[in-house]
C-alpha positions as CSV (number, residue, x, y, z in Angstrom):
1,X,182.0,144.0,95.2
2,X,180.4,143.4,91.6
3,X,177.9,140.4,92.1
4,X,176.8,138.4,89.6
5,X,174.6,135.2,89.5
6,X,176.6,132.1,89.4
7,X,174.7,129.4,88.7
8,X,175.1,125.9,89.7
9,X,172.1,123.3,88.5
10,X,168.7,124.6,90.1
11,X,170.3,126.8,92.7
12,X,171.9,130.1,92.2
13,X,175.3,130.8,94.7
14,X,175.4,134.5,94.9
15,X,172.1,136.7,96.0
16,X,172.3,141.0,94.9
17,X,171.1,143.1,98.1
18,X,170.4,145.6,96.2
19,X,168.2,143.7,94.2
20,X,166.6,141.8,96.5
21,X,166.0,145.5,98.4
22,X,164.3,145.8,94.8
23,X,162.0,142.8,95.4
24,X,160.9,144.1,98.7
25,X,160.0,147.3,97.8
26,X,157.9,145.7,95.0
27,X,155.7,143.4,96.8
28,X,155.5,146.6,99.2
29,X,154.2,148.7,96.3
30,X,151.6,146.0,94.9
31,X,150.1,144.9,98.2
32,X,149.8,149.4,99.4
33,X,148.0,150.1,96.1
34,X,145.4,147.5,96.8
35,X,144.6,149.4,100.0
36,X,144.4,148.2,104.0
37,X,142.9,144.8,104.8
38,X,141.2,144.3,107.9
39,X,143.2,141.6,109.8
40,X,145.5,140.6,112.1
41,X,147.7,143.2,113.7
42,X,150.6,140.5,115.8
43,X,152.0,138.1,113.2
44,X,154.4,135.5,113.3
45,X,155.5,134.1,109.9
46,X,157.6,130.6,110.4
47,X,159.8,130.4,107.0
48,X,159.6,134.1,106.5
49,X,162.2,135.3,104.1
50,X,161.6,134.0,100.6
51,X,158.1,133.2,98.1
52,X,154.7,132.5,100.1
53,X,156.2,133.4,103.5
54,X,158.3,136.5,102.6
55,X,154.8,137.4,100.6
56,X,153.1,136.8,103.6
57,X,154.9,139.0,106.2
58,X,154.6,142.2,103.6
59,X,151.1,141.5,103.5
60,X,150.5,141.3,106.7
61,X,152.6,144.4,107.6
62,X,151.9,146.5,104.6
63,X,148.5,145.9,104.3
64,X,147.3,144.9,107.7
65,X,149.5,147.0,109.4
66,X,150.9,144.1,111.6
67,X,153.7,143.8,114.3
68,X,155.5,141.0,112.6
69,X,158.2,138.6,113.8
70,X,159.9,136.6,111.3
71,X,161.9,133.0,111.6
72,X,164.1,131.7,109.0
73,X,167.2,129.7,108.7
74,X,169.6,131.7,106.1
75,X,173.4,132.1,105.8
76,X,174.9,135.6,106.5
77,X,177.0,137.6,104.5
78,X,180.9,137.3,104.6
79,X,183.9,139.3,103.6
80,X,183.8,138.4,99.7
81,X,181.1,136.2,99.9
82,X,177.1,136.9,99.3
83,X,174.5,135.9,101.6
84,X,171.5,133.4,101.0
85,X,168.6,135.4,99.4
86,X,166.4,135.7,102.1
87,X,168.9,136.9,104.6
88,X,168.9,140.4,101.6
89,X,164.8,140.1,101.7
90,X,164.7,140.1,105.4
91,X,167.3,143.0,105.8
92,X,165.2,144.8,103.3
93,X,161.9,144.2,104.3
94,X,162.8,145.2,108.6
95,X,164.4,148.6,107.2
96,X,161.2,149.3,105.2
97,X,158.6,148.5,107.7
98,X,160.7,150.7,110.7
99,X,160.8,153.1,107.9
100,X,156.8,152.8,107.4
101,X,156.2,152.9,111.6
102,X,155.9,149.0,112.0
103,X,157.5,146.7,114.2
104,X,159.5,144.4,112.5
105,X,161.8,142.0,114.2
106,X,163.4,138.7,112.8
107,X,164.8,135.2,114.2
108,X,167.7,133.6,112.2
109,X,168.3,129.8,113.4
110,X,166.3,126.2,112.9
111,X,163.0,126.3,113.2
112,X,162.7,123.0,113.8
113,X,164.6,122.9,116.8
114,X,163.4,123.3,120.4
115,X,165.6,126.2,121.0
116,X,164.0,128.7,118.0
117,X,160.7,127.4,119.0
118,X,161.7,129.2,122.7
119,X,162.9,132.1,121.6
120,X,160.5,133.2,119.5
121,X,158.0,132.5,122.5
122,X,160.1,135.0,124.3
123,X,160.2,137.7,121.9
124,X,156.4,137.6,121.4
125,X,156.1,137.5,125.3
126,X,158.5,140.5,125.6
127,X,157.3,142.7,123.0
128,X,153.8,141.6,121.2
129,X,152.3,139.5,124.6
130,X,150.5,137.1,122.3
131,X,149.9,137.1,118.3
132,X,146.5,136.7,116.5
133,X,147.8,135.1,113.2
134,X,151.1,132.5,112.6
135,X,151.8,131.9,109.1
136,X,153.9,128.5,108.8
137,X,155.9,128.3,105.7
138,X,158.7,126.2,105.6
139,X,160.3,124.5,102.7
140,X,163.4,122.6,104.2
141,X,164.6,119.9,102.7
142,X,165.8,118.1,105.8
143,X,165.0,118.2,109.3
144,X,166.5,117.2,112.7
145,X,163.7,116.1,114.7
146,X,164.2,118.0,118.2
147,X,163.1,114.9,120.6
148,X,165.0,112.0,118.7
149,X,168.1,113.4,117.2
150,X,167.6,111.8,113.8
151,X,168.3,113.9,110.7
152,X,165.4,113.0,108.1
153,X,165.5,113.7,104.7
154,X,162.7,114.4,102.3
155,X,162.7,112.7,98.3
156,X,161.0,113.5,95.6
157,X,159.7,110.1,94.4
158,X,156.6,108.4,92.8
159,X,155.3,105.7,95.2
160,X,154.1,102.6,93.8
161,X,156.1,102.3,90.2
162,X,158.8,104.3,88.3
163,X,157.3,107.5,86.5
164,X,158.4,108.8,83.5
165,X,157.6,111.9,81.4
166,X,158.5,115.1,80.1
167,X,160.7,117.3,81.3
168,X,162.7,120.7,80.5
169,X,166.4,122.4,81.6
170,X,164.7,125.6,82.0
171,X,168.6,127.0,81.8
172,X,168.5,125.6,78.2
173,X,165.5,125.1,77.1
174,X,166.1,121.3,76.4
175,X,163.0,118.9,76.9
176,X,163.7,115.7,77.5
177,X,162.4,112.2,79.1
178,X,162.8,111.6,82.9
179,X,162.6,109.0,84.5
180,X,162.2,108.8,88.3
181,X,162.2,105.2,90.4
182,X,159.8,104.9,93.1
183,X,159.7,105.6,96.9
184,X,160.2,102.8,99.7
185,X,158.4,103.1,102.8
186,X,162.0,104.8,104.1
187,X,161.5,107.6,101.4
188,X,157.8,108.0,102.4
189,X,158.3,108.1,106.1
190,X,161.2,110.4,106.3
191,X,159.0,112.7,103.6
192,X,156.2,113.3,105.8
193,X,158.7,114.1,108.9
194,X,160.4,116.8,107.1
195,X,157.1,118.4,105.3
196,X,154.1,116.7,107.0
197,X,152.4,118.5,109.5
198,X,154.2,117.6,112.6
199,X,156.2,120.6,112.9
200,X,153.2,122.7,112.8
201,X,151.9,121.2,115.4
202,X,154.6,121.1,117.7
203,X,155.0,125.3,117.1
204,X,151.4,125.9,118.0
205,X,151.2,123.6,121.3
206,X,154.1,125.4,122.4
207,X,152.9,128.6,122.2
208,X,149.6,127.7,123.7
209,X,151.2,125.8,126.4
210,X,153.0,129.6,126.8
211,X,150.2,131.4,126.9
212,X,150.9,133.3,123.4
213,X,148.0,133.1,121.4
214,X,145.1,134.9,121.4
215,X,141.4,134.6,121.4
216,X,140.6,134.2,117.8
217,X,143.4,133.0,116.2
218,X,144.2,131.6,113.0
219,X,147.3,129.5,111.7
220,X,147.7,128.8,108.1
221,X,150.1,126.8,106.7
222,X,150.1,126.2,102.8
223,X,150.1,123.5,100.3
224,X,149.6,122.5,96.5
225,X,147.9,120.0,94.7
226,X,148.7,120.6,91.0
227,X,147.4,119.1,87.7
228,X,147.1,115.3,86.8
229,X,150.2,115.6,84.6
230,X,152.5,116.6,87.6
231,X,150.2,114.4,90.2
232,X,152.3,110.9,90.0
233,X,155.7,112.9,90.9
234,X,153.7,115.2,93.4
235,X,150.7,114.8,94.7
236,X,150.5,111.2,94.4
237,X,154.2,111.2,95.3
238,X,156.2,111.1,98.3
239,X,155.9,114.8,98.8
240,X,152.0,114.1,98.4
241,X,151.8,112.0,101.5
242,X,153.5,114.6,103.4
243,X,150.7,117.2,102.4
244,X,148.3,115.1,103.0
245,X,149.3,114.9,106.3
246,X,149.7,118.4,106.4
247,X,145.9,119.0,105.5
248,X,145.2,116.2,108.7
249,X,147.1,118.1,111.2
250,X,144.8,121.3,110.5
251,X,141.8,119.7,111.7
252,X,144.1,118.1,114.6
253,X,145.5,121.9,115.3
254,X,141.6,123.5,115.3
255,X,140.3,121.0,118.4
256,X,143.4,121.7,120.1
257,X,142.5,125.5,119.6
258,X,139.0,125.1,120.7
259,X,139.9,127.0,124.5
260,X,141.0,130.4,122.5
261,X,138.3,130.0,119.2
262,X,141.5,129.4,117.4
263,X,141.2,127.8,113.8
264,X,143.9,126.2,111.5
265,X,143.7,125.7,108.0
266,X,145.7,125.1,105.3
267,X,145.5,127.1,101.7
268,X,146.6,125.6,98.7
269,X,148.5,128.3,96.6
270,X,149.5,128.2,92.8
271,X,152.8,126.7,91.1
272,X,155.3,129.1,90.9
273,X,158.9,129.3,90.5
274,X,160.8,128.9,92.9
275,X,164.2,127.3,94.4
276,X,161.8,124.0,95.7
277,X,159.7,123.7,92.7
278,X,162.7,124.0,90.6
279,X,164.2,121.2,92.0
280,X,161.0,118.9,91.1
281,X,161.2,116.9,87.7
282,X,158.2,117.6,85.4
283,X,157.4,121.1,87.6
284,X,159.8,123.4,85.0
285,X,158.1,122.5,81.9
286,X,154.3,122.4,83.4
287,X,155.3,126.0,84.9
288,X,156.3,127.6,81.7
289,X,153.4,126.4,79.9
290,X,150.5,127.6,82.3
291,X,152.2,131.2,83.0
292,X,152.1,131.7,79.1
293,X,147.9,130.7,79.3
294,X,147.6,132.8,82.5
295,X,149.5,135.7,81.8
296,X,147.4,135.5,77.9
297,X,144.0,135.6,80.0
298,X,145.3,138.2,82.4
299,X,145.0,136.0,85.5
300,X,148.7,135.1,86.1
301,X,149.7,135.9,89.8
302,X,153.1,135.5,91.6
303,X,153.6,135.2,95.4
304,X,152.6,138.7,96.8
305,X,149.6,138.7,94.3
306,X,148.5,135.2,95.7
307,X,149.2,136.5,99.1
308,X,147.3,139.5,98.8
309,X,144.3,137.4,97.6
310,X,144.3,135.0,99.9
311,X,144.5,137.7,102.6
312,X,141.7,140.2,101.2
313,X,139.3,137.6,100.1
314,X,139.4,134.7,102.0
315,X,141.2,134.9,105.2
316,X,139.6,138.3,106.3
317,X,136.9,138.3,103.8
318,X,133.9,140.1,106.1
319,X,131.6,137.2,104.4
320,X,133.6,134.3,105.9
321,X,136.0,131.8,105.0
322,X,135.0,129.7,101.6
323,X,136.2,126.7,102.3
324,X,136.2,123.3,99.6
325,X,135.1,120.0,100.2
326,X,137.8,118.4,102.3
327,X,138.3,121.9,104.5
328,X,140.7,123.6,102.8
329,X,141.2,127.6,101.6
330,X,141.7,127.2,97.5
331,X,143.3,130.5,96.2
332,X,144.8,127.8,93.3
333,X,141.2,128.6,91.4
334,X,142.8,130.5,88.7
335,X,145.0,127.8,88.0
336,X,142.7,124.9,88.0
337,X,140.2,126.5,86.0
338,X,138.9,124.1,83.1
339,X,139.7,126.4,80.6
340,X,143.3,126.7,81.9
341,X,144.1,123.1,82.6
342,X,142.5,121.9,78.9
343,X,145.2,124.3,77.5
344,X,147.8,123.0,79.3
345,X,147.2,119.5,78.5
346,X,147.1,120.0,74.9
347,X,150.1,121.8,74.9
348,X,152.1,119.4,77.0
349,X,151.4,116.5,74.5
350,X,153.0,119.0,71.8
351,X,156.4,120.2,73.9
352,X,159.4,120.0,72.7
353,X,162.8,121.8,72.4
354,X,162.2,123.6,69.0
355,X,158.8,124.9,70.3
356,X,159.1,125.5,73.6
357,X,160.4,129.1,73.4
358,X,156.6,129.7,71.5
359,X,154.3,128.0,72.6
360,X,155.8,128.1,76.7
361,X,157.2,131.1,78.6
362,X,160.5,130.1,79.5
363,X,161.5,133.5,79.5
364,X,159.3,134.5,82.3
365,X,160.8,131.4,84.5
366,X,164.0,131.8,83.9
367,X,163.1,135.9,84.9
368,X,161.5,134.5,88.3
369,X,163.9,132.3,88.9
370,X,166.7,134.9,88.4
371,X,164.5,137.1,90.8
372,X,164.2,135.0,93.3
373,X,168.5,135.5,94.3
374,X,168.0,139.4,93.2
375,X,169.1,139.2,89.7
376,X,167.5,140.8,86.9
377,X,165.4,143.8,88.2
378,X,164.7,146.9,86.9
379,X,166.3,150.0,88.8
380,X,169.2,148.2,89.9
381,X,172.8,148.8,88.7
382,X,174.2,145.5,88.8
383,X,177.3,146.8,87.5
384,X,177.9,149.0,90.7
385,X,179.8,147.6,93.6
386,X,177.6,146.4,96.2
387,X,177.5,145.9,99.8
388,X,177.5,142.5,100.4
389,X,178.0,142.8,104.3
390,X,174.2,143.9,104.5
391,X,172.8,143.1,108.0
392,X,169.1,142.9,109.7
393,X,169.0,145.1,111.9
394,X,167.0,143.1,114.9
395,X,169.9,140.1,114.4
């Protein structure tokens, strides 16, 4: 079938496989002509098929030379009918590791249910026997908590009083006031469920209840923090509280670890587009406007050149970990630099819909964002049928 993107708000319906293939092979080609990293060689990568974790898994496979196994929750293909994104990237990236020698296996269900948790324990008992790195990336927007039965939902919300500021249809480039009412403690609570640090937890006692990890390992899960025009609706928000109890259950997760010299930590990555941070009032506009300053200082980075970083100089840099005051990995620095930030604020006070298209890069987020479902790559005929019935392999 001819697939095109078919937009609906901040979400795209159809994925390309083809182009998504496309996407793969990319990350693939930056992270091999950076050369090998020494590091882990039996990863498991929790949210594995799109932006930091799909980053994550070609970087530990393609420049590590890791077993990995890979959980996700995405919707397979149908007769007529596309699947989600990372069901394309996943198919893609196990076809192109088997191809390169590497084991590459995948697990398609809930991650936060009991049942994913045991399989995956399984196939690491079956076929790795334990793993030295788990990468935990998850970006759900709701969660069914395995021991209660309660479906929480997560909100994007100021706490404390209604916030209001700029804000930008990155589809039209119309910038415009919004205005978002604050949290109650419902909102907060059910927030930090979905994308606090419980989950995290829970995944790592199981497996070393199971007897799966091994002596020396790591577990990174990531985070952002963000500048103080974004902070009320993010990091002082709703979402906010859940990362900061994200960043608590690292240290929690390390003393549990203390028997196998295991460490957690959690890195705090750059903004970048994707189908969460679209979805976040204020995030669009503030996006646009530091990729234009970064990529006109050369420093601009999307997910496999964060990952790649992250991996090479701080998680398996030979000189240690640098950590920051409160413990955590910072591979934001490029973002948060001075010079950046001061740019960005000046700017923001000037945005509007007439000069937007100059003095922002909506071009380059609306690209991203039409990467991010396949669309708009080079080297892919998107007028040529395609197969939408591709399948991974291990499922």
């Amino acid at each position: 079938m001819i697939i095109e993107p078919r937009m609906r708000g901040f979400i795209c319906l159809t994925a390309h496989p083809d182009g998504c293939a496309q996407n793969v092979k990319n990350q693939i080609k930056y992270v091999t002509s950076k050369g090998k990293i020494e590091g882990a060689k039996r990863v498991l990568v929790i949210g594995a098929s799109t932006g930091f974790g799909l980053a994550s898994r070609i970087t530990s496979a393609f420049a590590c030379d890791a077993a990995t196994i890979g959980v996700f929750f995405e919707k397979p293909p149908a007769e007529g009918k596309t699947a989600t994104p990372g069901w394309y990237n996943s198919a893609a990236f196990e076809k192109d590791a088997t191809a390169a020698g590497l084991y590459a296996k995948s697990i398609n269900g809930d991650a936060f249910s009991s049942e994913i948790k045991e399989q995956t324990i399984e196939l690491i008992k079956k076929d790795l026997e334990q793993v030295d790195l788990v990468i935990y990336s998850l970006a759900s927007p709701v969660r069914m908590h395995p021991a209660t039965g309660i479906l929480h939902r997560s909100v994007l919300k100021p706490i404390g009083q209604t916030f209001s500021n700029k804000t930008v249809d990155f589809h039209t480039g119309n910038v415009s006031q919004v205005s978002i009412e604050p949290a109650n403690q419902d909102d907060i609570d059910n927030t930090v469920v979905v994308m606090g640090g419980e989950d995290w937890s829970m995944w790592i006692n199981a497996m070393k209840e199971a007897g799966v990890l091994a002596d020396g390992f790591q577990t990174l899960a990531y985070s952002y923090i963000g500048p103080e025009v974004t902070e009320a609706v993010y990091r002082k928000g709703t979402i906010g509280r859940a990362k900061d109890h994200l960043e608590a259950t690292a240290f929690q997760i390390t003393d549990m670890l203390a028997d196998v010299n295991g460490k957690a930590y959690v890195s705090v990555n750059k903004a970048l587009v994707t189908q969460a941070s679209s979805a976040i009032p204020v995030i669009p506009l503030y996006i646009s406007l530091l990729y234009k300053i970064m990529k006109a200082s050369g420093i601009h980075e999307g997910c496999i050149e964060q990952m790649q970083r992250l991996y090479q100089e701080r998680l398996y840099n030979p000189s240690g970990i640098a950590l920051d005051d409160k413990g955590r990995i910072r591979i934001d620095d490029w973002e948060m630099r001075e010079d950046v930030q001061n740019q960005v604020a000046a700017l923001w006070k000037i945005a509007t819909t007439e000069n937007l298209g100059e003095i922002g890069d909506l071009a380059g987020y609306k690209q991203d964002f039409l990467n991010l479902f396949g669309f708009g790559f080079e080297g892919v005929d998107y007028k040529a049928d395609a197969n939408e019935m591709t399948l991974i392999p291990s499922i």
